[in-house]
N, C-alpha and C positions, 0 to 999 in steps of 0.2 A: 934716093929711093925712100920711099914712105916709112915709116915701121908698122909691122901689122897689129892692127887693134882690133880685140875683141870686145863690138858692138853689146853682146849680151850683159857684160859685166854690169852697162848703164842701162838696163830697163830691168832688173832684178828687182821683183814684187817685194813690197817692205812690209810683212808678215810674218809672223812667228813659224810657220811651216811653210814646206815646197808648194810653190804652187806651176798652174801649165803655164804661165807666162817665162817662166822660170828654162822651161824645156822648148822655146821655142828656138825652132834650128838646128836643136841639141838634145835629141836624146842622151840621158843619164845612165852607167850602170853602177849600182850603189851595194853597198857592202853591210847587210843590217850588225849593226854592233846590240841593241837592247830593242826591245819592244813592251812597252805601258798601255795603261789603260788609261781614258781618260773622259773628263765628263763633257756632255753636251752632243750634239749631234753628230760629231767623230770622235766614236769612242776607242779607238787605236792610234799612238802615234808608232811610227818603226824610224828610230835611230839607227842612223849608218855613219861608216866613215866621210868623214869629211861634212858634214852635214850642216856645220856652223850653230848649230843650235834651231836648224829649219825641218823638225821629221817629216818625213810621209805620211800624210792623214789619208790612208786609203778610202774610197768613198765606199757602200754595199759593195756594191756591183764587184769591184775589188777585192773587196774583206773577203765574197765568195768564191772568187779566186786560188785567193792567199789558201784558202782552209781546203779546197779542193785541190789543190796541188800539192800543197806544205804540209796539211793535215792539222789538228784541233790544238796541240800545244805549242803557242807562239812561243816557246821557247827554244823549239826544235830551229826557229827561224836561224837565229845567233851563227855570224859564220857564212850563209848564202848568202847568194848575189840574183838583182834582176833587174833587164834593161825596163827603163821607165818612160814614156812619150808622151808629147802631148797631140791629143784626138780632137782637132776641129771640133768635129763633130757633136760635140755634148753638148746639148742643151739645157737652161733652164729659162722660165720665164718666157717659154717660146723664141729665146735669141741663143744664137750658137756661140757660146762663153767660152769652150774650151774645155778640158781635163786632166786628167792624168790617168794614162793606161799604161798594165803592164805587157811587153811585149814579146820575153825571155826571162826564164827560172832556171835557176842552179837545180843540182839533185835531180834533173829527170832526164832521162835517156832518148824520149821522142817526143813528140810534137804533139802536145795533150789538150783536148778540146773540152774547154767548160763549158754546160747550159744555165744562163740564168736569165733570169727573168730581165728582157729590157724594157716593154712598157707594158700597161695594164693588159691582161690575158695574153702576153704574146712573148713567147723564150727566142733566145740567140744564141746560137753557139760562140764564145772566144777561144782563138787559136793561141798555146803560148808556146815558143818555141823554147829548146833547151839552148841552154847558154853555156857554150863552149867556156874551158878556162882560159886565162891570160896563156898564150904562147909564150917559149922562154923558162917558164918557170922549170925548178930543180927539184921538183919533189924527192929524191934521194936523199937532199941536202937538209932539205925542210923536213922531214920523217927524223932524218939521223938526231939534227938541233933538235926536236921536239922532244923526241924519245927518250935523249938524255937530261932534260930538264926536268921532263918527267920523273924520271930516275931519285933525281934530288931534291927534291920537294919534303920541305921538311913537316907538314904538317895536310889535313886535308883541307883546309880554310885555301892556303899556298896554292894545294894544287888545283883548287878550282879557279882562281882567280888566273893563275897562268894561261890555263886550259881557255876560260873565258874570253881572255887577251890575244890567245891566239891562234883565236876560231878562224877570224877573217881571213889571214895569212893560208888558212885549209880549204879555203873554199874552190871546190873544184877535185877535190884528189882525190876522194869518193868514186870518182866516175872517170877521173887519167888516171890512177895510180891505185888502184881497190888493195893488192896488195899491202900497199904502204899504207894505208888507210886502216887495216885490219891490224899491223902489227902497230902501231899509235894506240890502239882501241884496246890491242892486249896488253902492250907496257901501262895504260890508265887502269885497267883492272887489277893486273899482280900490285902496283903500286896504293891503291886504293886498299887491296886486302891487307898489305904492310902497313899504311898508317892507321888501320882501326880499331887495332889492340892497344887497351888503353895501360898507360903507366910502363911503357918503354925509358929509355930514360934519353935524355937530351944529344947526347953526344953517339949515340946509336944510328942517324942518321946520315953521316958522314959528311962531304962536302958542305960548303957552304951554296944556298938554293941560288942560283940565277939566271935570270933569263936571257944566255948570251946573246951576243951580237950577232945578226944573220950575215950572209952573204950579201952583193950590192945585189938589190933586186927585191928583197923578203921585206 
């Protein structure tokens, strides 16, 4: 018997970012780890996990999306998740090239429809659906590990960089888990108001900071 080989591996576009050849077959759900700016005719790229060093250069159309759904500071992005496809249909140059559409958003609860502009004097609504989280996941587990790391953070530089690091791993518990979402949101508070009094002294903080090890799964 054969072994199964994934054809897509060998047609991966050899460019610095995602492109729709990239997604053909294959829709992607990606997990934005940073979002930059950057110059020339796509000025966003959005970093995600696994990414290889390829971001998402969302095109307009997209960007209008992104801010219509996500809202104006890309840095609320850090942590969601959204399924990405590619759409025949895009043209440029009059030939049908391909693109990348998104097709599902983390953070919304129902099926939200943007109008933008698709060609000169004429709008279209896009449908994006909500994106369900990973099944499986233990959000009890993942709140408890957070909340205690939180706990021990020895400085605020520390706790933001944890927090940062372990946006991705939250994506989704906002909308499974609100509860546990809110007491996260209140350990970052009390803990933030603890380290901002300045000239504490070193050994006041107790534990030494780490970001343990999860369960299999996290």
């Amino acid at each position: 018997m054969n072994d199964i080989i994934d054809m897509a591996q060998f047609v991966e576009a050899k460019s610095d970012q995602l492109n729709a050849d990239d997604l053909i077959g294959a829709p992607r759900t990606i997990t934005v780890t940073r979002v930059v700016g950057c110059d020339g005719d796509q000025p966003i790229a959005i970093f995600y996990e696994g990414d290889n060093g390829k971001p998402f250069k969302p095109c307009k159309t997209m960007r209008r999306v992104l801010l219509a759904v996500w809202g104006r500071n890309a840095a609320d992005y850090v942590g969601r998740s959204m399924t990405l496809y590619r759409d025949d249909s895009v043209t440029f140059g009059g030939l049908n090239v391909g693109g990348i559409r998104i097709s599902h958003m983390s953070h919304i609860d129902k099926k939200t429809v943007v109008v933008v502009m698709k060609t000169k004097g004429k709008k279209a609504g896009i449908e994006v659906q909500p994106l369900a989280s990973q099944p499986g996941t233990d959000w009890q587990a993942l709140a408890d590990n957070t909340i205690a790391n939180i706990g021990k953070a020895p400085d605020l530089a520390k706790l933001d960089q944890f927090i940062t690091n372990r946006m991705p791993k939250l994506a989704g518990m906002s909308e499974a888990a609100p509860d546990l979402w809110q007491r996260i949101d209140d350990a970052l508070r009390v803990r933030r108001t603890d380290l901002t009094p300045v000239g504490k002294p070193d050994d006041a903080f107790g534990d030494q900071f780490t970001d343990a090890d999860l369960p299999d799964g996290f």
